[in-house]
N, C-alpha and C positions, 0 to 999 in steps of 0.2 A: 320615545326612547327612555326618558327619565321616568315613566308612570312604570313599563314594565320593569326596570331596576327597584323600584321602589316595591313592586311589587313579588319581586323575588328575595328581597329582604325582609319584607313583611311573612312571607311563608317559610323561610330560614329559622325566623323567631318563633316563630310557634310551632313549627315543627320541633326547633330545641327543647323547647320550653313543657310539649310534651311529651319528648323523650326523657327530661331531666326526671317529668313526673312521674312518669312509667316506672323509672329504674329506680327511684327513691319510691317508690309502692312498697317494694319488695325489701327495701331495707325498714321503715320507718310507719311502713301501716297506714294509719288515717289519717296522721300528720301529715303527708302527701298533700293532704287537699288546703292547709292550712298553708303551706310550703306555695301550692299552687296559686294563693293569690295574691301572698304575697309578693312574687315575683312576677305575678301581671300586673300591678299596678305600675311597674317603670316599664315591663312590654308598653302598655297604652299610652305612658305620657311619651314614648320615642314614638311609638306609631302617628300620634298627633301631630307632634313636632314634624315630622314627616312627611305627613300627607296633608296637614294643614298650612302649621304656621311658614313652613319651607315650599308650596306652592307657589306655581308663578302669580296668579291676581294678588297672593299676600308680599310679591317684589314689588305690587306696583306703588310708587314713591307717592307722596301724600300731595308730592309738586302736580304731577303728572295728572293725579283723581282730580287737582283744580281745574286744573287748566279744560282737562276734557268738560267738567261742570262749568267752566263758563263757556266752553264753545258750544257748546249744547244751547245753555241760556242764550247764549247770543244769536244760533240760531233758529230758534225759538221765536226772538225776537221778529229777526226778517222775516220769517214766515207769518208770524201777524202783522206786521206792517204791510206784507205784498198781501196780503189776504184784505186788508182794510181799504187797501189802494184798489184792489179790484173792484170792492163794492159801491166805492164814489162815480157817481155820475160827472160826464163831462162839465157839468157848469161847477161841481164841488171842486175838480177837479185844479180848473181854471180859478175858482176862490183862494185854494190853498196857496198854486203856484205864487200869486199876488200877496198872499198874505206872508208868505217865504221869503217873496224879493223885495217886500218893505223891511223887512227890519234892520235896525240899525249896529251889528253888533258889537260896534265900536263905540258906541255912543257914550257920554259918561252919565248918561241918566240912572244908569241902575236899573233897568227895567228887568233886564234879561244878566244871569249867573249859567254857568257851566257846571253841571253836580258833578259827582266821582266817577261816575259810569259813562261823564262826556256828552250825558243830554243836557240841552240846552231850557233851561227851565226860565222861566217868565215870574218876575216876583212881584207884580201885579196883585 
């Protein structure tokens, strides 16, 4: 609905814009074309404004573009994780679990920190 409005105003404007030129032909001569572009230059910047900067992708909030980039990364993420898991063999499989259900991560040795992203990193 909003594209055809937009675009019955866009052909409003230029229909004015060559009638204003038509009818100032006959008064003013070859200055007409001089007349004409200069009164296209704000036709284009409102068309812009328009059909660009007033577009729906250009509403979407700079919050929103994160959040979708990191649901993506994230799943991203579990799809190489289950892609790595599928490729372990049972006895890898059974190493890791063991190697998961050893650790301690209470411990205060400092072995193991938490980064920002909530993995668990080993500072080994």
């Amino acid at each position: 609905m909003r594209t055809i409005v937009k675009a019955l105003v866009t052909a409003f404007m230029w229909t004015l814009l060559l009638g204003l030129i038509g009818i100032s032909m006959t008064q003013i001569g070859g200055l007409a074309i001089v007349l004409a572009l200069v009164l296209m230059i704000p036709l284009l910047a409102i068309m812009a404004f328009m059909w660009v900067v007033d577009s729906e992708p250009a509403r979407i909030s700079a919050e929103s573009r994160s959040k979708s980039f990191s649901s993506k990364r994230d799943k991203r993420k579990r799809q190489n994780l289950d892609a790595m898991l599928d490729n372990l063999s049972d006895e890898q499989i059974e190493e890791l679990r063991m190697r998961l259900g050893d650790v301690d991560y209470n411990s205060s040795n400092g072995r193991y920190a938490v980064s920002d992203d909530g993995e668990l990193v080993n500072l080994r």
